[in-house]
PDB file of N, CA, C, O and CB in Angstrom:
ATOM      1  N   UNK A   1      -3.077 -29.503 132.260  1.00  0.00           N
ATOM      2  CA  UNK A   1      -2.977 -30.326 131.075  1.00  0.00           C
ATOM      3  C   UNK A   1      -3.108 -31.785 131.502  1.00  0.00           C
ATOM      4  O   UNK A   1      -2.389 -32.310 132.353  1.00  0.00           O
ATOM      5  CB  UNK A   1      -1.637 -30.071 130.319  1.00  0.00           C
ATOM      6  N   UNK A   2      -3.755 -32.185 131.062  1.00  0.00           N
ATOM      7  CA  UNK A   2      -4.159 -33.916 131.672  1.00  0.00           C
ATOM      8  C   UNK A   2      -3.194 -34.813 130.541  1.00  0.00           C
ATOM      9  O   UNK A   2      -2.492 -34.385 129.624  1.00  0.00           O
ATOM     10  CB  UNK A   2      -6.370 -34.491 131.446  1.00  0.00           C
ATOM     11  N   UNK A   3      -3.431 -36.110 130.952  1.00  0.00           N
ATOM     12  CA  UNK A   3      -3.072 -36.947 130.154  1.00  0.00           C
ATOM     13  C   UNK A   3      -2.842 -37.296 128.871  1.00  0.00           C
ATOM     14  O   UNK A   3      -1.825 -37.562 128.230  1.00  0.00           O
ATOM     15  CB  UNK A   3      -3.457 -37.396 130.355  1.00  0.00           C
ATOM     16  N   UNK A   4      -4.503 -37.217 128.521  1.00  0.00           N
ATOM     17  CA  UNK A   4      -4.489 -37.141 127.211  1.00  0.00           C
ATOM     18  C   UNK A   4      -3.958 -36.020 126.132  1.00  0.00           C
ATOM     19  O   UNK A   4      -3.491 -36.283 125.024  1.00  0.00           O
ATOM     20  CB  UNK A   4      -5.575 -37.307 127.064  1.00  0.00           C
ATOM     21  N   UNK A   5      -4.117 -34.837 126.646  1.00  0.00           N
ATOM     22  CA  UNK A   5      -3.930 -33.548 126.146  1.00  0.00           C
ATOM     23  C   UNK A   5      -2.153 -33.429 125.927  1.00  0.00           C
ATOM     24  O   UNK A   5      -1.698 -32.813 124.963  1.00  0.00           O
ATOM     25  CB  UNK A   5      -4.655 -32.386 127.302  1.00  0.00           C
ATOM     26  N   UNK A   6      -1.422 -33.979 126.763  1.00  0.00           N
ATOM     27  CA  UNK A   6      -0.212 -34.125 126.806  1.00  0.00           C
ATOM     28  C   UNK A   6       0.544 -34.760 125.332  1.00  0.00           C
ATOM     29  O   UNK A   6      -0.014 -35.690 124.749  1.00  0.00           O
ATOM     30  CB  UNK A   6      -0.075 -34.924 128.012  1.00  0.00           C
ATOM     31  N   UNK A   7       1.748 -34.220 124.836  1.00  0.00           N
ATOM     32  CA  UNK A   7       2.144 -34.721 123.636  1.00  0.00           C
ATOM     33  C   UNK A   7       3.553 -35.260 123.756  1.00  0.00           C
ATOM     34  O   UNK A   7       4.567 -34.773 124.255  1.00  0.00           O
ATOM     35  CB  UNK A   7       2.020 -33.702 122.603  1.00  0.00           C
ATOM     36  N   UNK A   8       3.266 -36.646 123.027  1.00  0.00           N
ATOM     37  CA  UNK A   8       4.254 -37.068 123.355  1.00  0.00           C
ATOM     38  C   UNK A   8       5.748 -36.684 122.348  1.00  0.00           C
ATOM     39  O   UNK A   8       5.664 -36.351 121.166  1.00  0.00           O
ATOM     40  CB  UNK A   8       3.833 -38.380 123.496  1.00  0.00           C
ATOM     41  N   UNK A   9       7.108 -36.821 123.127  1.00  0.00           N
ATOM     42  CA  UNK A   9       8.239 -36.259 122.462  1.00  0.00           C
ATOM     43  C   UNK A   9       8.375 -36.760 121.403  1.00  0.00           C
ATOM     44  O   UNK A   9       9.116 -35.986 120.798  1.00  0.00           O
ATOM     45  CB  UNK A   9       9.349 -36.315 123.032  1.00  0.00           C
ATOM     46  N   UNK A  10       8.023 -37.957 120.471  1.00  0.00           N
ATOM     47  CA  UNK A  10       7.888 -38.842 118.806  1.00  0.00           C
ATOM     48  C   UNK A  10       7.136 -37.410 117.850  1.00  0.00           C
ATOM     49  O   UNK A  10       7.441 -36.814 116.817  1.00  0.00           O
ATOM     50  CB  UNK A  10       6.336 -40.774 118.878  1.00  0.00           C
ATOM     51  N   UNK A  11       5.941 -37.298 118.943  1.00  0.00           N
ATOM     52  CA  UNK A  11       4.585 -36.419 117.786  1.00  0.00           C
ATOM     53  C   UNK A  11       4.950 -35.003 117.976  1.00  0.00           C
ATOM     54  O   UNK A  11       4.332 -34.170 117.313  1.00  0.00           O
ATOM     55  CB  UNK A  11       2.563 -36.589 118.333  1.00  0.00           C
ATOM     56  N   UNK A  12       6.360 -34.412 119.223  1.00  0.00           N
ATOM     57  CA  UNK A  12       6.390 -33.157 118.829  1.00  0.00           C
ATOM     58  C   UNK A  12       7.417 -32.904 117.394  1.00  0.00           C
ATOM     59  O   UNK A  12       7.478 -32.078 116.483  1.00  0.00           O
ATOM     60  CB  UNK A  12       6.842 -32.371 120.128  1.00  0.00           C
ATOM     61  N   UNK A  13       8.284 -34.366 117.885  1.00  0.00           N
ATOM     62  CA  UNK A  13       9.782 -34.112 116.619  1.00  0.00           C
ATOM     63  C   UNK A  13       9.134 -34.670 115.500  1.00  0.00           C
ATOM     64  O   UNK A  13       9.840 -34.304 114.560  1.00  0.00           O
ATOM     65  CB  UNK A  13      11.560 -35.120 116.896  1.00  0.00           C
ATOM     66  N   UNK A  14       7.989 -35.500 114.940  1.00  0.00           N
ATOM     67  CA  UNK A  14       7.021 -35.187 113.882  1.00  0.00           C
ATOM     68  C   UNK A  14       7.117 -34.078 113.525  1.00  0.00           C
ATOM     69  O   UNK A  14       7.705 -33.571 112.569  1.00  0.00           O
ATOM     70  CB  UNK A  14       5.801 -35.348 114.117  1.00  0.00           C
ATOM     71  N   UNK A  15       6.330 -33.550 114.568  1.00  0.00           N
ATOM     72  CA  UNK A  15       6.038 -32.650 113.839  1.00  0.00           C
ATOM     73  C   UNK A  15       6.682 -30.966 113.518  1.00  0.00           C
ATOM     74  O   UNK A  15       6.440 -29.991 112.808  1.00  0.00           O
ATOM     75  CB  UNK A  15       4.976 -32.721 114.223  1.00  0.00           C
ATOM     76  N   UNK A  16       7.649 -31.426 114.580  1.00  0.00           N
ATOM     77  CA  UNK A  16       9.121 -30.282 114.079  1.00  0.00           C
ATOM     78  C   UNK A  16       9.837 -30.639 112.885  1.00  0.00           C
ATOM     79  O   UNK A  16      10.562 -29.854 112.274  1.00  0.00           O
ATOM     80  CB  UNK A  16      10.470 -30.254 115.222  1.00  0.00           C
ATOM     81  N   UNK A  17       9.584 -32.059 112.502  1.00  0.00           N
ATOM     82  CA  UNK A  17      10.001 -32.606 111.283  1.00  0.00           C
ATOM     83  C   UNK A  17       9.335 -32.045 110.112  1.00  0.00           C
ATOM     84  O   UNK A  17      10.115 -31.717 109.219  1.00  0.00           O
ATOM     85  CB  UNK A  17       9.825 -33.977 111.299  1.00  0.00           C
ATOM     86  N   UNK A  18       7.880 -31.816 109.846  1.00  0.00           N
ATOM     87  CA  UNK A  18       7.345 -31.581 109.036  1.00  0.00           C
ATOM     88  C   UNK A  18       7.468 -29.937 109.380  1.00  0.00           C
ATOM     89  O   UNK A  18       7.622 -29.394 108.286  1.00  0.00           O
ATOM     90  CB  UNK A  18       6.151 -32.385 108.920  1.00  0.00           C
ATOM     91  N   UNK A  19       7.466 -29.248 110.096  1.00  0.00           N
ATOM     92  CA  UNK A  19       7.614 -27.562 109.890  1.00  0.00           C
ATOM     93  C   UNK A  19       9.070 -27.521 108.880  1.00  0.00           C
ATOM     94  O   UNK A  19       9.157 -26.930 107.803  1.00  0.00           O
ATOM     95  CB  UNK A  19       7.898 -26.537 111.747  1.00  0.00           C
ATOM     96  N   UNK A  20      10.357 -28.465 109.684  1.00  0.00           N
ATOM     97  CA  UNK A  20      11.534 -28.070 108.839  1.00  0.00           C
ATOM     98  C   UNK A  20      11.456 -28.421 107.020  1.00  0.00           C
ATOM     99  O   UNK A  20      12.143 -27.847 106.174  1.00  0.00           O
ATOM    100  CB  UNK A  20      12.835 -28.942 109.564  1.00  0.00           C
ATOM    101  N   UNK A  21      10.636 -29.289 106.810  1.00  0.00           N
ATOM    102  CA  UNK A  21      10.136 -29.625 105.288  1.00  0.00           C
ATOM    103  C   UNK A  21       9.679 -28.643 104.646  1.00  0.00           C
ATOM    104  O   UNK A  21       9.947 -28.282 103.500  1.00  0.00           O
ATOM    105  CB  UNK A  21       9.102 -30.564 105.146  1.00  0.00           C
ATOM    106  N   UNK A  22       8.747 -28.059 105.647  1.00  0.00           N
ATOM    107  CA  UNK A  22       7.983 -26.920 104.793  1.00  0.00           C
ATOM    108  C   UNK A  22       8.599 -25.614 104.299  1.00  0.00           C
ATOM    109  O   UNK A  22       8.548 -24.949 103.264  1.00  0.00           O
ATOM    110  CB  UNK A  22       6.895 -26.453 105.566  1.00  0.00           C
ATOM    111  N   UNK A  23       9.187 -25.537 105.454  1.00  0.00           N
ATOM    112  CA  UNK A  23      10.680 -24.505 104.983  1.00  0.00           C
ATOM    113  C   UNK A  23      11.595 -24.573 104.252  1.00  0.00           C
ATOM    114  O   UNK A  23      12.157 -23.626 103.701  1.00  0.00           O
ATOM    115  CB  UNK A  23      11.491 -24.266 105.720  1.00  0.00           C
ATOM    116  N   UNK A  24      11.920 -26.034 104.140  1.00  0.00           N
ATOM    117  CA  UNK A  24      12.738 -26.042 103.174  1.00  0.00           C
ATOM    118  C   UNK A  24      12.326 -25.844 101.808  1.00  0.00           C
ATOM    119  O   UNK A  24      13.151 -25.704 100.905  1.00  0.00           O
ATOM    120  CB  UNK A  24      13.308 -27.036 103.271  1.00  0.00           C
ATOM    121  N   UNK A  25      11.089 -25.827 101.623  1.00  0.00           N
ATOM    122  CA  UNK A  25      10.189 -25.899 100.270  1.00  0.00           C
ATOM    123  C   UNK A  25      10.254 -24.517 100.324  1.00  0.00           C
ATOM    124  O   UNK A  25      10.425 -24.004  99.217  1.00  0.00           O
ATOM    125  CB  UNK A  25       8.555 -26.664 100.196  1.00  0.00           C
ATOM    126  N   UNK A  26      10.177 -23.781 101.219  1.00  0.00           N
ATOM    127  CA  UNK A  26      10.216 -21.888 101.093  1.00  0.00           C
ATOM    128  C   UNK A  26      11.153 -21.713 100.751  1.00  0.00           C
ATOM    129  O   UNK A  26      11.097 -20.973  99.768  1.00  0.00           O
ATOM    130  CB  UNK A  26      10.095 -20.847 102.235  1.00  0.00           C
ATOM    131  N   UNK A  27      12.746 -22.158 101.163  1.00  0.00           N
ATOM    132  CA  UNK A  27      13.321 -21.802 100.906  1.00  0.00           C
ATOM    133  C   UNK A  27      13.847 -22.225  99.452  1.00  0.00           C
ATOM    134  O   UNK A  27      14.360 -21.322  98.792  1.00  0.00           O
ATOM    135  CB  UNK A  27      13.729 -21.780 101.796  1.00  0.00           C
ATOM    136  N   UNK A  28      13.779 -23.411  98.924  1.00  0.00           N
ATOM    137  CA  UNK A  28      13.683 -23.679  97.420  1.00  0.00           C
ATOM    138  C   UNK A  28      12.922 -22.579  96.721  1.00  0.00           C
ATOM    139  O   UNK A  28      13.476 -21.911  95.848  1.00  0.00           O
ATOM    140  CB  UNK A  28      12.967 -25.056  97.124  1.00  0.00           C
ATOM    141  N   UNK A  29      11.909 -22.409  97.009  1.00  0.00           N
ATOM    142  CA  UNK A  29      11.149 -21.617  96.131  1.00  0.00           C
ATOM    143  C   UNK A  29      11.448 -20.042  96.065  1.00  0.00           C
ATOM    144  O   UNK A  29      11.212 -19.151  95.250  1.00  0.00           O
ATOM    145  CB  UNK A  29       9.780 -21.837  96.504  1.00  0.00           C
ATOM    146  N   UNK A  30      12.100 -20.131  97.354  1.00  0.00           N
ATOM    147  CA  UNK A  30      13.076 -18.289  96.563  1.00  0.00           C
ATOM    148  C   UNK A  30      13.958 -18.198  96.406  1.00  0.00           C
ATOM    149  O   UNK A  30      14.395 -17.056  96.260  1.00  0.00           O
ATOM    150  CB  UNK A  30      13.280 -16.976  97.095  1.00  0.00           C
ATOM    151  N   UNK A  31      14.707 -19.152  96.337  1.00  0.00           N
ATOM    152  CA  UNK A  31      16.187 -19.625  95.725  1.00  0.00           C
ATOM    153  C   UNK A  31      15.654 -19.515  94.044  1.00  0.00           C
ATOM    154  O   UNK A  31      15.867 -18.533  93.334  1.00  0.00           O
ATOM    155  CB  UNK A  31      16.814 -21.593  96.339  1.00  0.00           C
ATOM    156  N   UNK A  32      15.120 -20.424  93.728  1.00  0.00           N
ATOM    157  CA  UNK A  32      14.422 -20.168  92.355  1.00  0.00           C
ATOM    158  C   UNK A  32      13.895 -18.823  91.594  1.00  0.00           C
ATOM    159  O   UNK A  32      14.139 -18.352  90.483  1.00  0.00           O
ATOM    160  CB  UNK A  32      13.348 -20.863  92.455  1.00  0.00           C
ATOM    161  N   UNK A  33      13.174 -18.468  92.534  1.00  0.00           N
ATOM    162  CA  UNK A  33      13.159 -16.522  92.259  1.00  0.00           C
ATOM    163  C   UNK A  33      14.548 -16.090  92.061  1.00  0.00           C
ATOM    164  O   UNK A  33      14.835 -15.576  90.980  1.00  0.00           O
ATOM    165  CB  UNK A  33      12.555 -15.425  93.789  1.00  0.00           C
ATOM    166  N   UNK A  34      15.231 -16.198  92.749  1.00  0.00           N
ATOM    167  CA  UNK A  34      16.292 -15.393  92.595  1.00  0.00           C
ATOM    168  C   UNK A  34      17.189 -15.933  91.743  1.00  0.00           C
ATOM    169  O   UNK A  34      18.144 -15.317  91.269  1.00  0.00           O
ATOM    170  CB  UNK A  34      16.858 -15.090  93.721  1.00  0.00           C
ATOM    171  N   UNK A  35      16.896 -17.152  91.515  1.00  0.00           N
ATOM    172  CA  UNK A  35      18.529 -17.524  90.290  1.00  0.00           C
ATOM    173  C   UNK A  35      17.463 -17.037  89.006  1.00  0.00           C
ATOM    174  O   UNK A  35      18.113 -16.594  88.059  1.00  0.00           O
ATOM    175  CB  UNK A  35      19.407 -19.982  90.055  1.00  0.00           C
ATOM    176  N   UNK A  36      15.775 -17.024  88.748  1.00  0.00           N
ATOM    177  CA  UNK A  36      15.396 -16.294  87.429  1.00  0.00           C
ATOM    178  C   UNK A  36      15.722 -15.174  87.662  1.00  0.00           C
ATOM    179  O   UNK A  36      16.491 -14.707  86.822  1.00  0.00           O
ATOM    180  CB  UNK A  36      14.045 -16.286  86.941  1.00  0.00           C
ATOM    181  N   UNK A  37      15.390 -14.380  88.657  1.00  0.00           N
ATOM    182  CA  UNK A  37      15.563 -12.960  88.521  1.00  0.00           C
ATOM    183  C   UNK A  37      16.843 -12.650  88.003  1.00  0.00           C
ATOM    184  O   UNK A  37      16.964 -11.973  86.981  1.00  0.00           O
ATOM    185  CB  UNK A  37      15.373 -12.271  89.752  1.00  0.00           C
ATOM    186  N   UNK A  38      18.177 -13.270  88.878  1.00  0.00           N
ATOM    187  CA  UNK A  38      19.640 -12.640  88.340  1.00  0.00           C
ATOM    188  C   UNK A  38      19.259 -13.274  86.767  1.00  0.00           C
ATOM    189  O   UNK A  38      18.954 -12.385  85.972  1.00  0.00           O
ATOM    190  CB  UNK A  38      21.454 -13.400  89.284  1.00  0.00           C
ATOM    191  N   UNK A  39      19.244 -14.038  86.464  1.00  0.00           N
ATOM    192  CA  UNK A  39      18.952 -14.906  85.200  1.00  0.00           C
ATOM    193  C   UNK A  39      18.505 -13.814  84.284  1.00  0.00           C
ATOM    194  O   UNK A  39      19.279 -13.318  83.465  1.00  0.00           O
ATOM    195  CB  UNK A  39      17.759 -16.163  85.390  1.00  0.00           C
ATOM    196  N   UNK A  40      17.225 -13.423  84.419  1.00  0.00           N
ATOM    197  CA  UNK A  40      17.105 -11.625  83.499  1.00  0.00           C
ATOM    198  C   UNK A  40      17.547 -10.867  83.276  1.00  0.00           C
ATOM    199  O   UNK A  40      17.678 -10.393  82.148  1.00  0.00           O
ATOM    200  CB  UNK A  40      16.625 -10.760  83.613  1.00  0.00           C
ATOM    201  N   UNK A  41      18.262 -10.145  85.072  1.00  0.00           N
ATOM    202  CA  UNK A  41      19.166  -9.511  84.563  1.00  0.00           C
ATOM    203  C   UNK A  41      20.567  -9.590  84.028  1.00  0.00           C
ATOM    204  O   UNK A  41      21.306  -8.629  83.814  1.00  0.00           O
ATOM    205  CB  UNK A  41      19.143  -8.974  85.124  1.00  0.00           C
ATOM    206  N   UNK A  42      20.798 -10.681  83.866  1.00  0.00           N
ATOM    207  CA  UNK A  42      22.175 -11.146  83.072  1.00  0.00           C
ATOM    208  C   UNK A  42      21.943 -10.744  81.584  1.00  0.00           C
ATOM    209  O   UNK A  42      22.655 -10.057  80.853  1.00  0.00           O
ATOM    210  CB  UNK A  42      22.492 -12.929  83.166  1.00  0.00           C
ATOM    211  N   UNK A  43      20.366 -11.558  81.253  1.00  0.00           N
ATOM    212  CA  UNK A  43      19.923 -11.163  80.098  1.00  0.00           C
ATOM    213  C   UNK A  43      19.737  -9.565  79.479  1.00  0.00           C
ATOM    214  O   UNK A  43      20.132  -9.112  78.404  1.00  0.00           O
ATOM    215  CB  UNK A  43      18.839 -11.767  80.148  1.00  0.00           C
ATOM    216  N   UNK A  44      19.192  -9.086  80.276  1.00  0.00           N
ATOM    217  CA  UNK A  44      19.281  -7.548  79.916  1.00  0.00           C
ATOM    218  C   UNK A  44      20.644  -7.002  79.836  1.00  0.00           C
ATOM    219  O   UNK A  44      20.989  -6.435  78.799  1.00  0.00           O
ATOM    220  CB  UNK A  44      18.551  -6.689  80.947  1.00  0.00           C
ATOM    221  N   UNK A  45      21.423  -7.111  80.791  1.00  0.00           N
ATOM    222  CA  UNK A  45      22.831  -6.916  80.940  1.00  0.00           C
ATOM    223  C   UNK A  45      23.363  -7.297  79.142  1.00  0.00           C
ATOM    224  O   UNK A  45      23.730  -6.426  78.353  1.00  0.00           O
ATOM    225  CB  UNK A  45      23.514  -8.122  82.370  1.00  0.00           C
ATOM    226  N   UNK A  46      23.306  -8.265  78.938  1.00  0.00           N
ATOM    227  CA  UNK A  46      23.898  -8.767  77.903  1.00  0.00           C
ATOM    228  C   UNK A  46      23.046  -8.367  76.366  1.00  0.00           C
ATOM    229  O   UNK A  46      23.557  -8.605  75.271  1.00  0.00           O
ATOM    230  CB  UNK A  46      24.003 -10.313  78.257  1.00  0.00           C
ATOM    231  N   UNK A  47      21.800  -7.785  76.518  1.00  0.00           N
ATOM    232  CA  UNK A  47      21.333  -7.012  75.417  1.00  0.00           C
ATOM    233  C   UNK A  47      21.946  -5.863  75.093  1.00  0.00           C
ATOM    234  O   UNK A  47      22.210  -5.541  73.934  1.00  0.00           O
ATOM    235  CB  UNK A  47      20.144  -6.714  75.556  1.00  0.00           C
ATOM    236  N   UNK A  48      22.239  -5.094  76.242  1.00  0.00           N
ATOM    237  CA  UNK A  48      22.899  -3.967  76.178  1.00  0.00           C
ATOM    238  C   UNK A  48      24.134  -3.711  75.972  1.00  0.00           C
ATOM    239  O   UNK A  48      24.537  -2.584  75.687  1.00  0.00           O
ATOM    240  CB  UNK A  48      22.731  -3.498  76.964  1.00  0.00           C
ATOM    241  N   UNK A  49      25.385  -5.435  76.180  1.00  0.00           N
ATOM    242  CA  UNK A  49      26.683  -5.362  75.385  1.00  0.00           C
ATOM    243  C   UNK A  49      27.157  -5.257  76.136  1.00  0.00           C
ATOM    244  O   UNK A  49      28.273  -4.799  75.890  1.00  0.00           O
ATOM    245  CB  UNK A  49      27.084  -4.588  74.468  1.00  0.00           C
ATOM    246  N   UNK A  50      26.981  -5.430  77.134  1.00  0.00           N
ATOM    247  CA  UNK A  50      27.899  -5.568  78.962  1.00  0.00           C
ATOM    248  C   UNK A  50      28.176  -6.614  79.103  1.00  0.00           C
ATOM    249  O   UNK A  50      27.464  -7.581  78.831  1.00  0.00           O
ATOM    250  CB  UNK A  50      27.169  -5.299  80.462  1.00  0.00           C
ATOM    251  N   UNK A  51      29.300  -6.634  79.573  1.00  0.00           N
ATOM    252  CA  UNK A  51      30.019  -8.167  79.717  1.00  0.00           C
ATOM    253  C   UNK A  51      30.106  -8.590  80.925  1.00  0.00           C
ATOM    254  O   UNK A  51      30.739  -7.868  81.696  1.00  0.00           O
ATOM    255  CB  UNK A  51      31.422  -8.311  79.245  1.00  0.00           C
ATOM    256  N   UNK A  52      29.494  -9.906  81.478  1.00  0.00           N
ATOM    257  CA  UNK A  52      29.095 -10.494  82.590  1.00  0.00           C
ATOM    258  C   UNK A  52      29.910 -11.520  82.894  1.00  0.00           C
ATOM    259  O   UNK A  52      30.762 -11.876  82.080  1.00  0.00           O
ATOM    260  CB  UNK A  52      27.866 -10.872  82.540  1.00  0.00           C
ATOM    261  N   UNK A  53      29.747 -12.224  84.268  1.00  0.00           N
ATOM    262  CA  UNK A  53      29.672 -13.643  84.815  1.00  0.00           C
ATOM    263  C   UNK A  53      28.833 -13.427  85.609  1.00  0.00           C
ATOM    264  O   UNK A  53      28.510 -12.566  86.427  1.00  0.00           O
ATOM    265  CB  UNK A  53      30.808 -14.332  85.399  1.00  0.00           C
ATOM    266  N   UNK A  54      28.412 -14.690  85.106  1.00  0.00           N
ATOM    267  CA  UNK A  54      27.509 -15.267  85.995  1.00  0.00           C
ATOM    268  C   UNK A  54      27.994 -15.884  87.223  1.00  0.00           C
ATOM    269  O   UNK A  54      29.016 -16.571  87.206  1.00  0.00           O
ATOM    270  CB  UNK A  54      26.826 -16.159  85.347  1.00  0.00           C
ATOM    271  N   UNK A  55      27.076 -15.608  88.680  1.00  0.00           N
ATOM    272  CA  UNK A  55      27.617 -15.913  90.158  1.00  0.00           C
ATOM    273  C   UNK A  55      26.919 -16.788  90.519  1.00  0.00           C
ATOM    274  O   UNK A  55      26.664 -16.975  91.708  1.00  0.00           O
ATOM    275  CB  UNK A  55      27.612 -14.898  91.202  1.00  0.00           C
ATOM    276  N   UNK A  56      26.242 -17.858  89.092  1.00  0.00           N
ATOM    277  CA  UNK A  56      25.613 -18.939  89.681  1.00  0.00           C
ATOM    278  C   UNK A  56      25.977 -19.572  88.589  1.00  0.00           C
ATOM    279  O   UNK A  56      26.128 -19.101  87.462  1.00  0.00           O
ATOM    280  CB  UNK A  56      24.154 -18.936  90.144  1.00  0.00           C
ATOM    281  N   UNK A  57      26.155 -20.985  89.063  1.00  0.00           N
ATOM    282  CA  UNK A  57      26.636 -21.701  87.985  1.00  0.00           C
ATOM    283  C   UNK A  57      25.534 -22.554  87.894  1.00  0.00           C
ATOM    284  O   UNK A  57      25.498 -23.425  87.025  1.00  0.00           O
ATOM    285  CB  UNK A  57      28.003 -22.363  88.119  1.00  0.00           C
TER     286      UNK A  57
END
């Protein structure tokens, strides 16, 4: 690995910076799945006259 090819420790934690962003956007985005999903089935739950709480506020 020569010189140039070499990366410096700023542009690796860049860019370990931007992987942890992106994940965090994954992980938002199935956090969201899952509070609609329970979200339905609360709804169905509650068509049918079953009495709930909700475990998300």
């Amino acid at each position: 690995m020569s010189s140039t090819d070499a990366e410096t420790i700023y542009e690796r934690v860049a860019k370990l910076e931007d992987e942890i962003a992106l994940l965090r956007n994954e992980v938002d985005v199935l956090k969201k799945a899952l509070r609609n999903k329970i979200a339905r089935h609360e709804v169905s739950m509650l068509k049918k006259g079953k009495d709930i709480t909700s475990i998300i506020d």
